[in-house]
N, C-alpha and C positions, 0 to 999 in steps of 0.2 A: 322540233319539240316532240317527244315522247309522254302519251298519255298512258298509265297503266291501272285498270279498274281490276279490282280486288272484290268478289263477291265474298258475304259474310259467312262463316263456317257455318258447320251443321246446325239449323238454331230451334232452340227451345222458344217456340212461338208464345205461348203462356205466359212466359217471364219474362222473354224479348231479351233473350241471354243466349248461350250454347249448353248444344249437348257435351258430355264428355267426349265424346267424337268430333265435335266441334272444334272445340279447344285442342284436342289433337292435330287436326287441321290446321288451325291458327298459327300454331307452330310449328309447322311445315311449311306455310307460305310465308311466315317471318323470316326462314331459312333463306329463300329467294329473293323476297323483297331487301332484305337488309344486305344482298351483293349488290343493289343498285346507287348508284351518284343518284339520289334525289333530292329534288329541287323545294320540294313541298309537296305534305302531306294533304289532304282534304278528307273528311269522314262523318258520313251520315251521322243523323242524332239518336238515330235507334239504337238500341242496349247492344243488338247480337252484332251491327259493324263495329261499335266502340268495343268492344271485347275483342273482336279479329283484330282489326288495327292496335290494340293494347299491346298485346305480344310484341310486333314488330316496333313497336315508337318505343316500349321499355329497353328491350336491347339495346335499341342506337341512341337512348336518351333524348330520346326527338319527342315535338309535340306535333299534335294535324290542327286543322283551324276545324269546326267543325257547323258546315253549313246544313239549313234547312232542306234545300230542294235535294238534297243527296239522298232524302229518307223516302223511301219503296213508295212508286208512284202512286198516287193515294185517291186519282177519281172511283167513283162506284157506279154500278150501274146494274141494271132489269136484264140478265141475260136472255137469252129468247126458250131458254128450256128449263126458267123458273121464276116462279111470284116472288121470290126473296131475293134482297136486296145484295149484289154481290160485292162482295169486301174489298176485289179490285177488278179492274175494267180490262184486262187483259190475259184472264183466262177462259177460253171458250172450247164448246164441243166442235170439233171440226166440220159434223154436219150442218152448222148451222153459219160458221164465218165466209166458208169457202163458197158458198153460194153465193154471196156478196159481191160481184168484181170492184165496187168500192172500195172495200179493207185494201186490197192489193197495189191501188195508187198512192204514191206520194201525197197526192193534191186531194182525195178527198176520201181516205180512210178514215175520219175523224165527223165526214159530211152525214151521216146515216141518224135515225132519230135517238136511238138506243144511245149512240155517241153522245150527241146533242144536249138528252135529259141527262146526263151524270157529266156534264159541261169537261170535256174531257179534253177538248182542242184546246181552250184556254190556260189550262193547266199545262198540256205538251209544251204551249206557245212560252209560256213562263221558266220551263225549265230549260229550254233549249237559249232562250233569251239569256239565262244565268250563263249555262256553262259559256258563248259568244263572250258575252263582258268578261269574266275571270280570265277567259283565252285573250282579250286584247289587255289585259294586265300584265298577260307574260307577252306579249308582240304580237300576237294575230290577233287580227281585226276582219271581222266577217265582211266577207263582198259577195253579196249572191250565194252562191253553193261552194265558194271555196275562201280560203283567208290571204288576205291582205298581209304578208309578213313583213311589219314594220320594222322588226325587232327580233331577226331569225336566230333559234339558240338550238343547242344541244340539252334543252332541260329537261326534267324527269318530275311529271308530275303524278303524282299515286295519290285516287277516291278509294276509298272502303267504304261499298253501298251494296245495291240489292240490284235483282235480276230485270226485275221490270223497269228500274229504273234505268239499269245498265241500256239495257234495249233503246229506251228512249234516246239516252246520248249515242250509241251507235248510228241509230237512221239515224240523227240528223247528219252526224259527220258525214253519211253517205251516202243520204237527198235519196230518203224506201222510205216506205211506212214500217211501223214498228211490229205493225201484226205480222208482218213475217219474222219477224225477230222474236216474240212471244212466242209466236207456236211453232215455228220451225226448226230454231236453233235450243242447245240446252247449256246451260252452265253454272254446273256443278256446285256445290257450298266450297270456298275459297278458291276458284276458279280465276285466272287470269285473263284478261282482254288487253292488248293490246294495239294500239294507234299513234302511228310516228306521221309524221308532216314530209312531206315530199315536195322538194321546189326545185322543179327544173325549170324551170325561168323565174329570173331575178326578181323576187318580190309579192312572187304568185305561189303560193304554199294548200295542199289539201291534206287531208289526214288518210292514210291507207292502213285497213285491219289487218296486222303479220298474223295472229293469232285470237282466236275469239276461245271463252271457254276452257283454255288449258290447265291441265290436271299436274301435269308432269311431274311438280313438285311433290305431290300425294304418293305415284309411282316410287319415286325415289324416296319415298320415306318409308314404303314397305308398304303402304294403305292403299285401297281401291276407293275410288271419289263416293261420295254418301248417294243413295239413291233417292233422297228427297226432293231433287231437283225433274224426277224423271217420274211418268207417267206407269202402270204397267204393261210389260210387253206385248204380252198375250191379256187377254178376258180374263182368260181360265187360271192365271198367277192369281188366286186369293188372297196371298200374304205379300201382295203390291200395291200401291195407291193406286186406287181408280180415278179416286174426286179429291 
């Protein structure tokens, strides 16, 4: 089984829609998405993935089912380098996570008190729990750290969701914590991830990342990926996000 996450194009936060960059986007990864045999759609209930996903389900005439836990992981919390309450629990200053060797375990990135008060384990617990059931709806059935392939298929299943959220289902597929997938990795507004099932022994199936991230499609449309998703390089870039 092949899983394929689709982050939302460039979005107009405000409106919880896209920019016209966005929707540029949207239709650039419609281009790719609709050469795949897919199995079923899934898509976040926020405005800017239902708008990416809109492009591509209007072409093929397809519908997505559109579940809760898809939408941008949503704990909050007291970062440590402000009194205000941060809107999501997974962006932090580097000098202040890396200190931690906590965050860097599987087992107990989630242990820490900051963690704790914006109840953020429970939340992980909840969505990692979802995608497990949806997967033994299509044949795998979670055993420990890898699945059970009751029901081994060649299907194609495509989420249109968001970054953080994206993160969250990658560690688990691949038993890390997410803070390294927060702060380490980047991707981009309609970015591709992709995870296919590998069973080499009869019945024993795990998921392996070919691609995390990928732009390609934007390349080939003549566009460079939006830099929303990215910090800026240098300090001294004024006319880049800082925060």
């Amino acid at each position: 089984m092949r899983l394929v996450i689709v982050r939302h194009g460039d979005p107009d936060y405000e409106h919880d829609t896209l920019t016209e960059t966005g929707w540029k986007e949207a239709e650039l990864v419609a281009d790719r998405i609709c050469r795949l045999d897919v199995k079923e759609f899934y898509v976040s209930p926020l405005g800017r993935a239902q708008d990416t996903a809109s492009c591509t389900l209007k072409r093929l005439g397809r519908t997505a089912e559109t579940i809760d836990w898809l939408q941008e992981f949503p704990p909050k919390i007291y970062r440590p380098d402000s009194a205000e309450l941060s809107p999501v629990c997974w962006d932090w200053l580097p000098q202040d996570w890396t200190t931690e060797p906590k965050y860097y375990d599987v087992d107990t990135w989630a242990d820490t008190e900051i963690m704790r008060q914006g109840h953020v384990r429970e939340t992980y617990d909840m969505v990692c729990n979802s995608l497990d059931q949806l997967f033994a709806e299509h044949g795998y059935v979670r055993e420990g750290n890898y699945y059970r392939a009751e029901k081994p298929n060649n299907d194609t299943l495509v989420f249109f969701c968001h970054f953080g959220l994206e993160c969250v289902l990658v560690s688990h597929l691949a038993h890390m914590s997410p803070m390294i997938l927060w702060h380490n990795f980047c991707a981009a507004p309609t970015s591709v991830t992709t995870a296919i099932t590998e069973e080499r022994r009869e019945g024993i199936a795990s998921f392996r990342v070919s691609g995390f991230g990928d732009t390609s499609h934007l390349y080939a449309g003549g566009r460079e990926p939006s830099f929303s998703a990215r910090f800026c390089e240098c300090y001294s870039n004024l006319d880049e996000r800082h925060d």
